[in-house]
KEDOMI-335090 format. One record per residue (C-alpha): x, y, z; residue in three letters; chain. Coordinates in pm, whole numbers. Last residue first. Example, Ala and Ser with C-alpha at 12.3 -4.5 7.8 and 13.67 -1.06 7.14 Angstrom:
BEGIN
+--------+--------+--------+-------+------+
:     px :     py :     pz : marke : baza :
+--------+--------+--------+-------+------+
:   1367 :   -106 :    714 :   SER :    A :
:   1230 :   -450 :    780 :   ALA :    A :
+--------+--------+--------+-------+------+
***
This chain:
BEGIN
+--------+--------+--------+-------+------+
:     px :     py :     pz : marke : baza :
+--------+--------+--------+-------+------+
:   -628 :    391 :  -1769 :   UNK :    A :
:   -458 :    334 :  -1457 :   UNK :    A :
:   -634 :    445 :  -1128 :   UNK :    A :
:   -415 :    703 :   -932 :   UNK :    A :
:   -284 :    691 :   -572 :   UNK :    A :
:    -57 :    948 :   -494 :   UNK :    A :
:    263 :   1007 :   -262 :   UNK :    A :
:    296 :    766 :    -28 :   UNK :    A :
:    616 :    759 :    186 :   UNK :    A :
:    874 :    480 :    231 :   UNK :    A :
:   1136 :    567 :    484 :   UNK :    A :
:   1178 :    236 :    630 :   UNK :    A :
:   1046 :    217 :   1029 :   UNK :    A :
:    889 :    614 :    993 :   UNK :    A :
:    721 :    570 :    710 :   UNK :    A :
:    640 :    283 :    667 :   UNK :    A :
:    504 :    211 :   1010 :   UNK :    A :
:    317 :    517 :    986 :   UNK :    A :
:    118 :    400 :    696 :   UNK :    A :
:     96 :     97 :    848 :   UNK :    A :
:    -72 :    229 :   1131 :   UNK :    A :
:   -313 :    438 :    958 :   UNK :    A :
:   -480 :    620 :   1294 :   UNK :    A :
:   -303 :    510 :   1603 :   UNK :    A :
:   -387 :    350 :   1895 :   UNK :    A :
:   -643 :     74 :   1771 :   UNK :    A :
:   -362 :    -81 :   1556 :   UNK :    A :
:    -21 :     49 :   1691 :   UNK :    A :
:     95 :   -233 :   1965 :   UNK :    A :
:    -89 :   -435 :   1735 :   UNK :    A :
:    116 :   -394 :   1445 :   UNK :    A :
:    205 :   -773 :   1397 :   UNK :    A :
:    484 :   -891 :   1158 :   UNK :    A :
:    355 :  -1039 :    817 :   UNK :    A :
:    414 :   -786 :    619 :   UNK :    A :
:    750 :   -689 :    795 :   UNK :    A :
:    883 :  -1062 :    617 :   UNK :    A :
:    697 :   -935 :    261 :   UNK :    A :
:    915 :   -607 :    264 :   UNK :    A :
:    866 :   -455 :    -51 :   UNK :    A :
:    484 :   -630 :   -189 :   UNK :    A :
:    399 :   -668 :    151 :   UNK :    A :
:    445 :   -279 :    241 :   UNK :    A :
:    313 :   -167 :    -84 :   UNK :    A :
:     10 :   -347 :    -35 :   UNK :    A :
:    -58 :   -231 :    324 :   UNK :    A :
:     39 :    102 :    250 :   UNK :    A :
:   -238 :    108 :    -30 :   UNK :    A :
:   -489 :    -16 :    203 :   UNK :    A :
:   -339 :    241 :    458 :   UNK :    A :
:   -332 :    529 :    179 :   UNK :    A :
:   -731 :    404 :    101 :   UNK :    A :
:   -739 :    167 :   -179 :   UNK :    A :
:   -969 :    321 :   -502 :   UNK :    A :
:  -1234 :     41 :   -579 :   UNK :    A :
:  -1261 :   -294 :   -663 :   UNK :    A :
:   -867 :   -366 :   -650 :   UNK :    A :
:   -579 :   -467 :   -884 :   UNK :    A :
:   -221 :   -316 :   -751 :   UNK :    A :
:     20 :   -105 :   -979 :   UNK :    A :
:    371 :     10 :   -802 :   UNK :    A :
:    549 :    351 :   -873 :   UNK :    A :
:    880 :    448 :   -749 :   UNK :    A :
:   1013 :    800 :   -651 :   UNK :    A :
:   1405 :    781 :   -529 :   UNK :    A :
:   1452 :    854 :   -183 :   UNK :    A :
:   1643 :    495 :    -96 :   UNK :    A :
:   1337 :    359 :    107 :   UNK :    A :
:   1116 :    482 :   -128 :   UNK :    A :
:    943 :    748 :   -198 :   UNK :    A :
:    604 :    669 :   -361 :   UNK :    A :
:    375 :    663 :   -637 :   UNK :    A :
:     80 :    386 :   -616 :   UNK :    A :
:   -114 :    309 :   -981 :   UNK :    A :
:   -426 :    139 :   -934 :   UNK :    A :
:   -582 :   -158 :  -1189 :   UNK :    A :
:   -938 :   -148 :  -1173 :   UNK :    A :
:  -1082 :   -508 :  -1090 :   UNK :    A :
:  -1504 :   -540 :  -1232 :   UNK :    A :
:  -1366 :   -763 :  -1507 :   UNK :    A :
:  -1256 :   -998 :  -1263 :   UNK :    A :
:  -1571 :   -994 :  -1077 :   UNK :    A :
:  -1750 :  -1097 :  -1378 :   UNK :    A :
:  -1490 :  -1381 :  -1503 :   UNK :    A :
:  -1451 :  -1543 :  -1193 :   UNK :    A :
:  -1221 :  -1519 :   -892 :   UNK :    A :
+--------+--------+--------+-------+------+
***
């Protein structure tokens, strides 16, 4: 990544639950704002970088935010906000 496009990154602060119902907070670099499933994605392979790399396709195409879901329901981690960092 060069110097341009690095300068272009905004950092992005993601509150959650996590899996032990305390609220955390993760930063992630992107171009724009993440959607909650970009976000989910992140957080998911940032916390749990063996599940990362599992396949959702039994969800993908079925459900709306898969990961999201996934999360949620799999290792009660839930999304709160995503803010950029100033």
């Amino acid at each position: 990544m060069g110097f341009i496009e690095e300068a272009l990154m905004q950092k992005w602060q993601v509150t959650f639950v996590d899996d032990h119902g305390d609220q955390s907070v993760e930063q992630f670099t992107c171009k724009q704002q993440p959607s909650l499933e970009e976000a989910a994605q992140m957080i998911r392979a940032k916390l749990l970088p063996i599940a990362a790399k599992l396949d959702l396709n039994d969800l993908e195409g079925r459900t709306d935010e898969p990961t999201v879901k996934n999360l949620k329901n799999q290792n009660s981690i839930q999304i709160l906000d995503i803010t950029p960092v100033s």
